[in-house]
Gaussian input, Z-matrix of N, CA and C with variables (Angstrom, degrees):
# hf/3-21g

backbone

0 1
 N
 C     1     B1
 C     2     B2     1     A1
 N     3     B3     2     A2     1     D1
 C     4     B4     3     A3     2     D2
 C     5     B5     4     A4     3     D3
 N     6     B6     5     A5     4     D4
 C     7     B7     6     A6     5     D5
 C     8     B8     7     A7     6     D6
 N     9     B9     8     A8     7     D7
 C    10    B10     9     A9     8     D8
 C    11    B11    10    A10     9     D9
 N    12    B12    11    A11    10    D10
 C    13    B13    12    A12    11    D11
 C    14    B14    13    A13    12    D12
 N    15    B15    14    A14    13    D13
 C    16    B16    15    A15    14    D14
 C    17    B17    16    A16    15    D15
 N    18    B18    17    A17    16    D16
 C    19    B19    18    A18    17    D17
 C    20    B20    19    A19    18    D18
 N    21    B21    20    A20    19    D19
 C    22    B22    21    A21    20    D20
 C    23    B23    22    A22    21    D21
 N    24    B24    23    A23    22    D22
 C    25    B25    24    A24    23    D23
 C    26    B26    25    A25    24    D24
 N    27    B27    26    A26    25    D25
 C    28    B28    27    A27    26    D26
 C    29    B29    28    A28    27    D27
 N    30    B30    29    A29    28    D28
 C    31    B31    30    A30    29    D29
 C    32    B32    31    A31    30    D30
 N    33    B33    32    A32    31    D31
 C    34    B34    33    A33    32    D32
 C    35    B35    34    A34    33    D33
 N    36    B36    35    A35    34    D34
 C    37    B37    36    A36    35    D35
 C    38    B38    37    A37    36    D36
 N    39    B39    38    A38    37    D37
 C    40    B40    39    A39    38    D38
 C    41    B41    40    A40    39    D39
 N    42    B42    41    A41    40    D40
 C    43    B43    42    A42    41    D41
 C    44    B44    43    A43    42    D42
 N    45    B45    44    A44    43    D43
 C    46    B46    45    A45    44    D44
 C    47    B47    46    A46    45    D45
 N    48    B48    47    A47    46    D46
 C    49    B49    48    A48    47    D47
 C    50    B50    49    A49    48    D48
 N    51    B51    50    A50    49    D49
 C    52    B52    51    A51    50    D50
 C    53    B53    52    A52    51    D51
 N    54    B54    53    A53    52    D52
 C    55    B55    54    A54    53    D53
 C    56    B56    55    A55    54    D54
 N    57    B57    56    A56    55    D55
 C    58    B58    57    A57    56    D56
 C    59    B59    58    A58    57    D57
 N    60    B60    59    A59    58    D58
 C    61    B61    60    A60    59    D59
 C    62    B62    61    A61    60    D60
 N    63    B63    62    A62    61    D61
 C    64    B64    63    A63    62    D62
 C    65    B65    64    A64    63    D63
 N    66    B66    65    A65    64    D64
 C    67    B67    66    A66    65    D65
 C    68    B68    67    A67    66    D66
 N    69    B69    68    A68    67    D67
 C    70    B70    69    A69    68    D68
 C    71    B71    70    A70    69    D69
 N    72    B72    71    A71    70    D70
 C    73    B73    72    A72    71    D71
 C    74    B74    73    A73    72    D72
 N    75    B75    74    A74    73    D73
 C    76    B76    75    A75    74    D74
 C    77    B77    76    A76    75    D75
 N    78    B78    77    A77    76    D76
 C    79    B79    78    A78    77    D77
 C    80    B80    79    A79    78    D78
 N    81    B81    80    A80    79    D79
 C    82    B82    81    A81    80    D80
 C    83    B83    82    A82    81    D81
 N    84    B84    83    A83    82    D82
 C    85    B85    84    A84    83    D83
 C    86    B86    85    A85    84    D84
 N    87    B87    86    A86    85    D85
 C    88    B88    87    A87    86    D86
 C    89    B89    88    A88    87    D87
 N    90    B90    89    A89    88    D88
 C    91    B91    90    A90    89    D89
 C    92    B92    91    A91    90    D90
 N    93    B93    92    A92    91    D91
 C    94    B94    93    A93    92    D92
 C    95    B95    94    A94    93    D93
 N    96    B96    95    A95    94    D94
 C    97    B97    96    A96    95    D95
 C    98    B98    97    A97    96    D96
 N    99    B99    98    A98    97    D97
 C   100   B100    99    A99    98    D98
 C   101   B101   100   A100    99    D99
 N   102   B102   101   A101   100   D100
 C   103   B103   102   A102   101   D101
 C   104   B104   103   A103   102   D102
 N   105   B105   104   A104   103   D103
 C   106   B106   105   A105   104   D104
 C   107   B107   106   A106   105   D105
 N   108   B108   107   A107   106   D106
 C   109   B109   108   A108   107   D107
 C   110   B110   109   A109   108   D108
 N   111   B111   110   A110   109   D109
 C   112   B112   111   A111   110   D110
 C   113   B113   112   A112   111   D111
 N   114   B114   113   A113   112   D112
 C   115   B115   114   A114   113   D113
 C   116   B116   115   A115   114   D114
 N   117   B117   116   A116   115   D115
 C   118   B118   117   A117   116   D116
 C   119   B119   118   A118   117   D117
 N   120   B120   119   A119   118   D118
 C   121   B121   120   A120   119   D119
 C   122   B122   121   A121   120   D120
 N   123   B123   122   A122   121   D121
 C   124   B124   123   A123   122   D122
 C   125   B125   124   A124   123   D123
 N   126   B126   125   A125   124   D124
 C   127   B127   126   A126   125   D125
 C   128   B128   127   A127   126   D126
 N   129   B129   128   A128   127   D127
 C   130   B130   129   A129   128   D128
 C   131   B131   130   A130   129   D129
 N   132   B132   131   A131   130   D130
 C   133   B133   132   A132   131   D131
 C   134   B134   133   A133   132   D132
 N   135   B135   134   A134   133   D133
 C   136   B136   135   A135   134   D134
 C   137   B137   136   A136   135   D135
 N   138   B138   137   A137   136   D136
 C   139   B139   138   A138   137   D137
 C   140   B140   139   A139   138   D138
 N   141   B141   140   A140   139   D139
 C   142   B142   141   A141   140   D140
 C   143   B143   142   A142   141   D141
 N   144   B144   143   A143   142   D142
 C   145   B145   144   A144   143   D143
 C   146   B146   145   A145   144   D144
 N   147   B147   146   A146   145   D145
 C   148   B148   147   A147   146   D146
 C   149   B149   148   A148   147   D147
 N   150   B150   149   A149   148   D148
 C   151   B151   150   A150   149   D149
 C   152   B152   151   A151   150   D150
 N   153   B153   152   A152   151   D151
 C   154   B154   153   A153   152   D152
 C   155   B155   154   A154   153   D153
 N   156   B156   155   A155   154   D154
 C   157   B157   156   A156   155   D155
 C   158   B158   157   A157   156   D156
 N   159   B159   158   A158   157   D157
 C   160   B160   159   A159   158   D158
 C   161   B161   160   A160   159   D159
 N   162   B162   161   A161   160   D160
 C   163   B163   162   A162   161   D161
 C   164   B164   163   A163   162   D162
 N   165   B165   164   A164   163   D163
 C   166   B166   165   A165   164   D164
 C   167   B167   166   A166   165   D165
 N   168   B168   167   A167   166   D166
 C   169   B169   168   A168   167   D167
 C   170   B170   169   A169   168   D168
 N   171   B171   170   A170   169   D169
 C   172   B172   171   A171   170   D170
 C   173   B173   172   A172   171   D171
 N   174   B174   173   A173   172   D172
 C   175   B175   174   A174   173   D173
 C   176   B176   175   A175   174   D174
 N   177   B177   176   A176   175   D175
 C   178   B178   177   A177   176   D176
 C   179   B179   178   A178   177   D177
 N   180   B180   179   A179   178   D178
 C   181   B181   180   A180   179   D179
 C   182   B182   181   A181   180   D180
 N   183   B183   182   A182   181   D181
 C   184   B184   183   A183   182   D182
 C   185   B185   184   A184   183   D183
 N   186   B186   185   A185   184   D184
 C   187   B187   186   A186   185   D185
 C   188   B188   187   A187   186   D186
 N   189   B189   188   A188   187   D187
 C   190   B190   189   A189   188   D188
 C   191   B191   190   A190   189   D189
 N   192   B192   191   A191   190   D190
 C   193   B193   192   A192   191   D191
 C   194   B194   193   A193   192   D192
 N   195   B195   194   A194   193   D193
 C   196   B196   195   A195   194   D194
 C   197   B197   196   A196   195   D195
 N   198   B198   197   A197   196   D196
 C   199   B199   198   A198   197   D197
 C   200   B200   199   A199   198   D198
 N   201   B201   200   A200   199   D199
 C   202   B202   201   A201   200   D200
 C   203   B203   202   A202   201   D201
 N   204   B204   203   A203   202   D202
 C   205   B205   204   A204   203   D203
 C   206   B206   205   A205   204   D204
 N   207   B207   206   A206   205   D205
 C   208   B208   207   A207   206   D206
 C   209   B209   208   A208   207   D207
 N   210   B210   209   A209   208   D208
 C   211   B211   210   A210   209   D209
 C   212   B212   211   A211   210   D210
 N   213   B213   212   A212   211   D211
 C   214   B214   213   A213   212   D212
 C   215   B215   214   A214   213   D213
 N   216   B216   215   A215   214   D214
 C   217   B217   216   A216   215   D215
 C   218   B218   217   A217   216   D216
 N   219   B219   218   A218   217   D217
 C   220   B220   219   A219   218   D218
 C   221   B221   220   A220   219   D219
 N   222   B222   221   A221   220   D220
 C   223   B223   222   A222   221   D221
 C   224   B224   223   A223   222   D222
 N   225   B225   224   A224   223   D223
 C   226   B226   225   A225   224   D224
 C   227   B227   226   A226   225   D225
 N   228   B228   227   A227   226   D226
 C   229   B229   228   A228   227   D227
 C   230   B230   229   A229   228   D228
 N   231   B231   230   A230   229   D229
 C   232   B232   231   A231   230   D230
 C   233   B233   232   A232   231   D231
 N   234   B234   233   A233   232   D232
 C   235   B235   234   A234   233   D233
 C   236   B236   235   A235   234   D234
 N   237   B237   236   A236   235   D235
 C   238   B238   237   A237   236   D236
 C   239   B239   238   A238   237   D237
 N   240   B240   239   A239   238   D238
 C   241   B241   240   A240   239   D239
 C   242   B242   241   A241   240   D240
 N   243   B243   242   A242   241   D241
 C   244   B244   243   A243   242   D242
 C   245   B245   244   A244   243   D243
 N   246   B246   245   A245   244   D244
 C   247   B247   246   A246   245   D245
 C   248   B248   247   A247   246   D246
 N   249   B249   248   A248   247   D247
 C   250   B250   249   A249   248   D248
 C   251   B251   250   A250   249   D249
 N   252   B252   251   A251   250   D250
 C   253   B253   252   A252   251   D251
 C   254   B254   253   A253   252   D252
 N   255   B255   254   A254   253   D253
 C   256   B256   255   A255   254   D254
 C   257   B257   256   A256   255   D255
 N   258   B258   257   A257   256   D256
 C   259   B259   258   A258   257   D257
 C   260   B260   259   A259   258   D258
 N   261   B261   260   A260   259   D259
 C   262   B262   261   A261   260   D260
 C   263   B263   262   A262   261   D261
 N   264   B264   263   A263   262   D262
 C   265   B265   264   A264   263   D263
 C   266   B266   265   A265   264   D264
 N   267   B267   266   A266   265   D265
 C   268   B268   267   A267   266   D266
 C   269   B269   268   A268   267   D267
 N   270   B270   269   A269   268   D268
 C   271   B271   270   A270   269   D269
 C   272   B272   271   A271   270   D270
 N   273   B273   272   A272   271   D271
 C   274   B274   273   A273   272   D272
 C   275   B275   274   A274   273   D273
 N   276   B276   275   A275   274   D274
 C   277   B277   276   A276   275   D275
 C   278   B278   277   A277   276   D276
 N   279   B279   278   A278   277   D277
 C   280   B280   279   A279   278   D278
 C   281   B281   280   A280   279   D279
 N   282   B282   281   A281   280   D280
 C   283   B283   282   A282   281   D281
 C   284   B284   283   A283   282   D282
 N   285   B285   284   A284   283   D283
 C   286   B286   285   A285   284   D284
 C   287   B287   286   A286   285   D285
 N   288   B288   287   A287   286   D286
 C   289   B289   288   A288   287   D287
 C   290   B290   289   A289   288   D288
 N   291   B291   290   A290   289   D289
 C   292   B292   291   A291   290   D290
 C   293   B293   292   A292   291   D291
 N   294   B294   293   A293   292   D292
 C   295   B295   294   A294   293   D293
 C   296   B296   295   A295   294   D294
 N   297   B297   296   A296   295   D295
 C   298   B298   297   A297   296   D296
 C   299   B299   298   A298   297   D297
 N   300   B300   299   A299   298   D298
 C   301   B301   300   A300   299   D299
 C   302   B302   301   A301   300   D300
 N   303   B303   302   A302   301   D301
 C   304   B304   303   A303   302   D302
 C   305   B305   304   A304   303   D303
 N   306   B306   305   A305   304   D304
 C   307   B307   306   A306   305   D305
 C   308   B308   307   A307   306   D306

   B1=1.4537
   B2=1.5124
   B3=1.2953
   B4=1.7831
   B5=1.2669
   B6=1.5561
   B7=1.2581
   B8=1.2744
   B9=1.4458
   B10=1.2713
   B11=1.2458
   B12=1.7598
   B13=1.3444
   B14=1.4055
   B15=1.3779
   B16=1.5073
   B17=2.0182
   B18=1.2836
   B19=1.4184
   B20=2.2021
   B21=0.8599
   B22=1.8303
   B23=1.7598
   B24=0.8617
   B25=1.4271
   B26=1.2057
   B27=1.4231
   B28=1.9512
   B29=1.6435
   B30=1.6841
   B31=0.9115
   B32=1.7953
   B33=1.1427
   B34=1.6017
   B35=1.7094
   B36=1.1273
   B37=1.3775
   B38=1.9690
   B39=2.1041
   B40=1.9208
   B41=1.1419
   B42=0.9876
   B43=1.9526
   B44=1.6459
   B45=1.3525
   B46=1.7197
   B47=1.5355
   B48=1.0916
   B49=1.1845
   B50=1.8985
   B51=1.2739
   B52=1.5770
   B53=1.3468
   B54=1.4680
   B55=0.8945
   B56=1.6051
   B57=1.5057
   B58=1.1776
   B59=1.9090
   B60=0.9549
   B61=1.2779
   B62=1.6515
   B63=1.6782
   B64=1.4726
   B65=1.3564
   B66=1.6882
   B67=1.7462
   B68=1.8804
   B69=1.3037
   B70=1.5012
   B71=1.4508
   B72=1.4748
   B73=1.6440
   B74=1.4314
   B75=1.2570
   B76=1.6468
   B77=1.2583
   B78=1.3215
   B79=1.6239
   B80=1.3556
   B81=1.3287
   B82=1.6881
   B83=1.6142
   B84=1.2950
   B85=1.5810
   B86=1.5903
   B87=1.6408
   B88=1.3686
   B89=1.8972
   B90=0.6849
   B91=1.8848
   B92=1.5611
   B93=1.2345
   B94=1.0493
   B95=1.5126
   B96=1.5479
   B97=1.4443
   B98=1.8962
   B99=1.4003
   B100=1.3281
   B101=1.4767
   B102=1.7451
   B103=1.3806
   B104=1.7702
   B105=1.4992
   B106=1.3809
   B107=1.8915
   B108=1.4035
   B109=1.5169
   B110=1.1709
   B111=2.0186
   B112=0.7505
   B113=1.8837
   B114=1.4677
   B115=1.4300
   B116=1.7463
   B117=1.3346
   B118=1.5837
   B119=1.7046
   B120=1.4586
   B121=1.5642
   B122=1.5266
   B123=1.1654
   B124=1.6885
   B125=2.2751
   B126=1.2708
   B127=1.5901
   B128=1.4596
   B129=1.2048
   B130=1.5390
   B131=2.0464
   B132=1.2948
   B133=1.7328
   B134=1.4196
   B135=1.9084
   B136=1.7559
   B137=1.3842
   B138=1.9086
   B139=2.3748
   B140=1.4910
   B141=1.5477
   B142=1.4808
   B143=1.1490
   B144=1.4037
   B145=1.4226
   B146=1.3651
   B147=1.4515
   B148=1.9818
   B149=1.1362
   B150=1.4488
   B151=1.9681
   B152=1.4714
   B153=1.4537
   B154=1.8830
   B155=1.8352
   B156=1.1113
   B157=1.6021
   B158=1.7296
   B159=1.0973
   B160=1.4080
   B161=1.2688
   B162=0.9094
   B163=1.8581
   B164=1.5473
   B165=1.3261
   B166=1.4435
   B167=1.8376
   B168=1.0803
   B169=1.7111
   B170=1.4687
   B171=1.4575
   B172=1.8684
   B173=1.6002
   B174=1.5344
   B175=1.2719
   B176=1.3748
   B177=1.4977
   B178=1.1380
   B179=1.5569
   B180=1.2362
   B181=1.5619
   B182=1.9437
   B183=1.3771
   B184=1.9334
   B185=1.5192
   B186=1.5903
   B187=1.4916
   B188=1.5133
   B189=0.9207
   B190=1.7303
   B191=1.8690
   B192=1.2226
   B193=1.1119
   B194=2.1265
   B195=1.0075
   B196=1.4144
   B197=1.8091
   B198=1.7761
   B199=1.5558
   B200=1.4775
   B201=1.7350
   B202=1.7961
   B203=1.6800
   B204=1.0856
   B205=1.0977
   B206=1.2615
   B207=1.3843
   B208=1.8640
   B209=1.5858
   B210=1.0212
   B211=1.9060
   B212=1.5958
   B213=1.1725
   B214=1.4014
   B215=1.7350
   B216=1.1050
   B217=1.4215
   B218=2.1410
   B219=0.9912
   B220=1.7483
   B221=1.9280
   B222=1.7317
   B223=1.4350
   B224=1.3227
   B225=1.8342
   B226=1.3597
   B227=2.0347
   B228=1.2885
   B229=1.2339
   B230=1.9468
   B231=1.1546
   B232=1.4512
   B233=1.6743
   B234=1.0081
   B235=1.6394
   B236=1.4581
   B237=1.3803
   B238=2.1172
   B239=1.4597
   B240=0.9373
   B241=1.3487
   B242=1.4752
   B243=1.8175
   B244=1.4828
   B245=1.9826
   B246=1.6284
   B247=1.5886
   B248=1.8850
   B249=0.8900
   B250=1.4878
   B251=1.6068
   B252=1.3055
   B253=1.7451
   B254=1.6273
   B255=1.7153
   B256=1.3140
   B257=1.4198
   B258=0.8355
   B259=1.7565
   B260=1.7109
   B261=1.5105
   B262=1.4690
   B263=1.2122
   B264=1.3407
   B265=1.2808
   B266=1.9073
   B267=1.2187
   B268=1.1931
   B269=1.5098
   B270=1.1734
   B271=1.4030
   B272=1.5545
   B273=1.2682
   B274=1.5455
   B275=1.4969
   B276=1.2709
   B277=2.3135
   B278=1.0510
   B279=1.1416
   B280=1.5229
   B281=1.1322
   B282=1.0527
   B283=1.2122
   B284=1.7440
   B285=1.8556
   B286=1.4442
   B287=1.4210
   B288=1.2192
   B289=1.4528
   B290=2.1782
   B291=1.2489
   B292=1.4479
   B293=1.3066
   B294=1.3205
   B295=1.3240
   B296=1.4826
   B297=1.2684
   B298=1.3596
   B299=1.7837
   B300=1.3484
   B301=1.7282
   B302=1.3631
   B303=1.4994
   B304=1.3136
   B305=2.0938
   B306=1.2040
   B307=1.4439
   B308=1.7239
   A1=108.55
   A2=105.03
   A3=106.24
   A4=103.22
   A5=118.36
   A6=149.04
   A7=150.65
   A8=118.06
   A9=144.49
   A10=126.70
   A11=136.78
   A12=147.31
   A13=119.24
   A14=90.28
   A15=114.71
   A16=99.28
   A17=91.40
   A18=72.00
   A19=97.25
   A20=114.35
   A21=124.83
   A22=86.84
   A23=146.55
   A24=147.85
   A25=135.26
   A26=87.43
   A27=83.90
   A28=115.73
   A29=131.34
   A30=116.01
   A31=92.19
   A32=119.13
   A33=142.27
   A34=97.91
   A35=117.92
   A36=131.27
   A37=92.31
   A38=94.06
   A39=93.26
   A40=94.62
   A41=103.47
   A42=120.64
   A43=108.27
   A44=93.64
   A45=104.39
   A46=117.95
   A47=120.55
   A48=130.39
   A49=104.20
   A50=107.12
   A51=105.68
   A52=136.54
   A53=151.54
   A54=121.97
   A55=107.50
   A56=105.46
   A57=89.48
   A58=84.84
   A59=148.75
   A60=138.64
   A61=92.47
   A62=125.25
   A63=104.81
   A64=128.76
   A65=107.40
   A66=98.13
   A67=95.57
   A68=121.31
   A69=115.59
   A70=105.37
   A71=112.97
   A72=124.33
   A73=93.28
   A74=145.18
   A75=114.46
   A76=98.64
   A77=138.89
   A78=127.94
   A79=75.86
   A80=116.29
   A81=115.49
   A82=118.67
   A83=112.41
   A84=110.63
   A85=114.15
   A86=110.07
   A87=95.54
   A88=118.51
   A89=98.73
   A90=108.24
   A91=94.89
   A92=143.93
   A93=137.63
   A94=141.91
   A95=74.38
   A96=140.67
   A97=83.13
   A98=114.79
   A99=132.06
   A100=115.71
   A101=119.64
   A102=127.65
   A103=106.60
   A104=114.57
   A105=104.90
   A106=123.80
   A107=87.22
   A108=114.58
   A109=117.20
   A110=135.95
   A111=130.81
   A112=105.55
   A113=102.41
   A114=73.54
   A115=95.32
   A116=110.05
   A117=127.03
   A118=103.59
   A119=85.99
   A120=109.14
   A121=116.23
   A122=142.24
   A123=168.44
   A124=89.58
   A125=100.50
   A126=84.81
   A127=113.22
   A128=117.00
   A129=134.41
   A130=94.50
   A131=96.91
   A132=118.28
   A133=117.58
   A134=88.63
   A135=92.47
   A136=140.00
   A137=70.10
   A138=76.55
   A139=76.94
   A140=147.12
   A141=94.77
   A142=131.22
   A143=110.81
   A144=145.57
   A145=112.41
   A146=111.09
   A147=151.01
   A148=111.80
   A149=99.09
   A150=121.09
   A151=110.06
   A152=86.43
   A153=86.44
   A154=90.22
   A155=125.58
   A156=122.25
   A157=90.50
   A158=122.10
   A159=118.50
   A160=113.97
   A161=110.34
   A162=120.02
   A163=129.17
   A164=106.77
   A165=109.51
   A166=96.17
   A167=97.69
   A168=99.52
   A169=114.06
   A170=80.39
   A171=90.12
   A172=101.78
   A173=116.27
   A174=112.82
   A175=120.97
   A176=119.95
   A177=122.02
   A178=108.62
   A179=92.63
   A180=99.42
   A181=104.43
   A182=93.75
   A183=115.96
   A184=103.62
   A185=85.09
   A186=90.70
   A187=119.15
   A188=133.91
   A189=141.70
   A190=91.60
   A191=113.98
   A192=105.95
   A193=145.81
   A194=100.79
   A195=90.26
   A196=120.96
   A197=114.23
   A198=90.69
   A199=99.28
   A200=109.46
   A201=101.64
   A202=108.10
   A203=114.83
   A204=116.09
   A205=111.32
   A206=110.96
   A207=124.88
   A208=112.23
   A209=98.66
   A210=105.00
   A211=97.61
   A212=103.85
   A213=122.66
   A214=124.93
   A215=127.71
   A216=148.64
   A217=83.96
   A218=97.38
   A219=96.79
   A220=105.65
   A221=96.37
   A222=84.75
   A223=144.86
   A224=96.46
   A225=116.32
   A226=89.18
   A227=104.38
   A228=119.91
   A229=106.27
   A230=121.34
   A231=100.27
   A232=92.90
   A233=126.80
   A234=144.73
   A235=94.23
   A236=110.84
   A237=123.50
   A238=95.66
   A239=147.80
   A240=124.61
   A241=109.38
   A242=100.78
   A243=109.83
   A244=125.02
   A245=83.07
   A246=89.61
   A247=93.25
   A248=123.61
   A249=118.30
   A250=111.05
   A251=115.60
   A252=117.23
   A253=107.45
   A254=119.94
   A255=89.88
   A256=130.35
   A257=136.03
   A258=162.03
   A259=93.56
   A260=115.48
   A261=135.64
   A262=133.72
   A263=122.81
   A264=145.24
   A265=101.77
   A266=118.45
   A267=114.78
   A268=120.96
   A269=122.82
   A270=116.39
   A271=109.98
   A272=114.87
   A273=120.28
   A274=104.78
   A275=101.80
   A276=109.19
   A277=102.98
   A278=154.10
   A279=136.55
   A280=109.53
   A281=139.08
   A282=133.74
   A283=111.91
   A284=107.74
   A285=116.54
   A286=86.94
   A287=133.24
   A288=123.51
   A289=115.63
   A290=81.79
   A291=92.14
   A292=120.41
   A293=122.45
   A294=139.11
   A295=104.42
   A296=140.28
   A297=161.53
   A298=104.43
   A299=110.54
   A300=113.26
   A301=87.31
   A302=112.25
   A303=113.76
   A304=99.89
   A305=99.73
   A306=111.69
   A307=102.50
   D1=136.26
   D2=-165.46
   D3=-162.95
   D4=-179.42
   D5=126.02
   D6=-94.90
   D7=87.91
   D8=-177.26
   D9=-52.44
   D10=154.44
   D11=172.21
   D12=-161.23
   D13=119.77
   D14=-179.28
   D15=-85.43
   D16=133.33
   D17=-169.05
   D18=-138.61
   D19=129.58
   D20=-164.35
   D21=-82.16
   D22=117.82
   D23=144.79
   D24=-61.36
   D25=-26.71
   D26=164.72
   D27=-102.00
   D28=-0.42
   D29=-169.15
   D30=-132.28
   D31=5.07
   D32=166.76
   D33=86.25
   D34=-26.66
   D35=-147.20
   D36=-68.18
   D37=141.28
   D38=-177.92
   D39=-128.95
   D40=173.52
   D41=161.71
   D42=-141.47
   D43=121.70
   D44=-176.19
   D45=-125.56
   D46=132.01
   D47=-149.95
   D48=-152.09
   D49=161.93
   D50=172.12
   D51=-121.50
   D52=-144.57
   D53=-171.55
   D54=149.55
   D55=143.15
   D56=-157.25
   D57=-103.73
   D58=-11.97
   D59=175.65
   D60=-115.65
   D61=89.85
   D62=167.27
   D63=-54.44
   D64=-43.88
   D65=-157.31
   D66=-75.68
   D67=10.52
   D68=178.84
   D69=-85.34
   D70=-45.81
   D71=-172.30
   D72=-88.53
   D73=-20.44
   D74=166.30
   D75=-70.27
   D76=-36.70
   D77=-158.88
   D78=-67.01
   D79=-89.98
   D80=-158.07
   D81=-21.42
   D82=-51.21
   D83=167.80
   D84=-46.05
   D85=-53.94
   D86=-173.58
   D87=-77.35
   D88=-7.94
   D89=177.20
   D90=-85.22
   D91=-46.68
   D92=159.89
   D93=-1.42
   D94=-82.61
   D95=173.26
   D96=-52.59
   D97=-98.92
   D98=-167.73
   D99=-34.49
   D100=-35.64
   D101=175.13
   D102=-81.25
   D103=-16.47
   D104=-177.34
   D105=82.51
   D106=31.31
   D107=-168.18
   D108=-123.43
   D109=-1.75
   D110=-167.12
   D111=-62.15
   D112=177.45
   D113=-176.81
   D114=-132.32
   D115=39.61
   D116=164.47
   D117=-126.19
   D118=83.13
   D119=169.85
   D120=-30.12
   D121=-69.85
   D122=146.93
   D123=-10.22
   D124=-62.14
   D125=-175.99
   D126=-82.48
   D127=-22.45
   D128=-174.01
   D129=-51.66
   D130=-48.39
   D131=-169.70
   D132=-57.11
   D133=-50.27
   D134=164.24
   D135=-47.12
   D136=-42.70
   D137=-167.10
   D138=-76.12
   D139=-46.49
   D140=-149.35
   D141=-76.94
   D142=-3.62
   D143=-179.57
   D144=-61.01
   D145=-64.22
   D146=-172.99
   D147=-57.21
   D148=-54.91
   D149=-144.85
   D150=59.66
   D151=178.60
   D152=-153.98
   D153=-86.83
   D154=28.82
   D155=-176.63
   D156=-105.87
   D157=0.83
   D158=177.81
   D159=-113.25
   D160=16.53
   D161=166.31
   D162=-136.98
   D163=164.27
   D164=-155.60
   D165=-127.49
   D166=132.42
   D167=163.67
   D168=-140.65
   D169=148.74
   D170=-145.59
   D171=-154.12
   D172=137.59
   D173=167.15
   D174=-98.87
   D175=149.02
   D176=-159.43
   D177=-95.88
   D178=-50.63
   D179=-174.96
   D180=-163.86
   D181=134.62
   D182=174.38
   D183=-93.12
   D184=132.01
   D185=158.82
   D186=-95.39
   D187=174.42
   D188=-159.28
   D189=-133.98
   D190=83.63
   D191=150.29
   D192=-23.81
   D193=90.86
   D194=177.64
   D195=-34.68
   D196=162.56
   D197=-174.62
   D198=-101.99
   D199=53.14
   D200=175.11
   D201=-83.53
   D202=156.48
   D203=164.39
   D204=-95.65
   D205=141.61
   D206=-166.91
   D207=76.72
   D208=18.65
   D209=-175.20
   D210=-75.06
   D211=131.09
   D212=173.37
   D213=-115.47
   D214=112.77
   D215=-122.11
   D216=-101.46
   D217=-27.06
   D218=-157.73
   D219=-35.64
   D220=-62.02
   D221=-176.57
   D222=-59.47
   D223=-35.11
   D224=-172.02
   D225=-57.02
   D226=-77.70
   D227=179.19
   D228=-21.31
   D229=-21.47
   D230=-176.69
   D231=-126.57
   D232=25.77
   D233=154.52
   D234=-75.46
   D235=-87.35
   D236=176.73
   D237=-38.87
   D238=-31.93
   D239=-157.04
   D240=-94.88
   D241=-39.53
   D242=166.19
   D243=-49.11
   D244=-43.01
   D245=-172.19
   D246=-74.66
   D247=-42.11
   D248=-178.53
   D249=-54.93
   D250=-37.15
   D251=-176.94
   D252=-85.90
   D253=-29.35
   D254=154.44
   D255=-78.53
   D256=-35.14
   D257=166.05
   D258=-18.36
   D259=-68.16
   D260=171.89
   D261=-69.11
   D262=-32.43
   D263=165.17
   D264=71.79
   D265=49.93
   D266=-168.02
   D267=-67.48
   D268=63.44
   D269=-169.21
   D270=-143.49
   D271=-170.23
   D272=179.79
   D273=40.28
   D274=-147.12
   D275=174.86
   D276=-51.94
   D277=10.87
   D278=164.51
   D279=-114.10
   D280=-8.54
   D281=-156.62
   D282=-132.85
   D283=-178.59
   D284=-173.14
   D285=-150.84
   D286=-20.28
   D287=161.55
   D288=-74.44
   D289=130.67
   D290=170.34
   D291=-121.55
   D292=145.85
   D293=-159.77
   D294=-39.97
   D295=151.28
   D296=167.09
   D297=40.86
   D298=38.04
   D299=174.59
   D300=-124.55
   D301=148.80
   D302=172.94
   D303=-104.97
   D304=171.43
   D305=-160.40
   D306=-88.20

């Protein structure tokens, strides 16, 4: 469980988002991505533009589950993600995240 970033290297621009299985939702992004199905038009453009040798995926930060049983990850998980999107400022020219959509 984490917070993730897709990140364009040649045009700097990321999209960060969270998740409770990352390396499952980066694959899914990049198969996405690869079928031409993502469904964030703006990065969809890059890679086809880029190719996928111009991007980076990368986790930002894990959360550590408490040992409750029935613990549910949703909020904490969009706490980290918040502090990660201000931290980054992923928006406008830098960015592929847009205001109140999650990634």
């Amino acid at each position: 469980m984490g917070v993730y970033r897709i990140c364009n290297t040649r045009t700097g621009k990321s999209l960060i988002g969270a998740a409770r299985d990352v390396p499952a939702r980066l694959n899914r992004h990049r198969a996405q991505l690869g079928m031409k199905l993502h469904c964030n038009a703006e990065l969809q453009r890059d890679w086809d533009t880029h190719g996928p040798d111009a991007f980076v995926f990368e986790t930002l930060d894990l959360l550590k589950p408490p040992d409750e049983p029935g613990y549910d990850p949703t909020d904490d998980l969009r706490v980290l993600e918040d502090l990660w999107i201000q931290k980054l400022q992923p928006f406008g020219e830098n960015a592929y995240n847009k205001p109140g959509r999650p990634a």
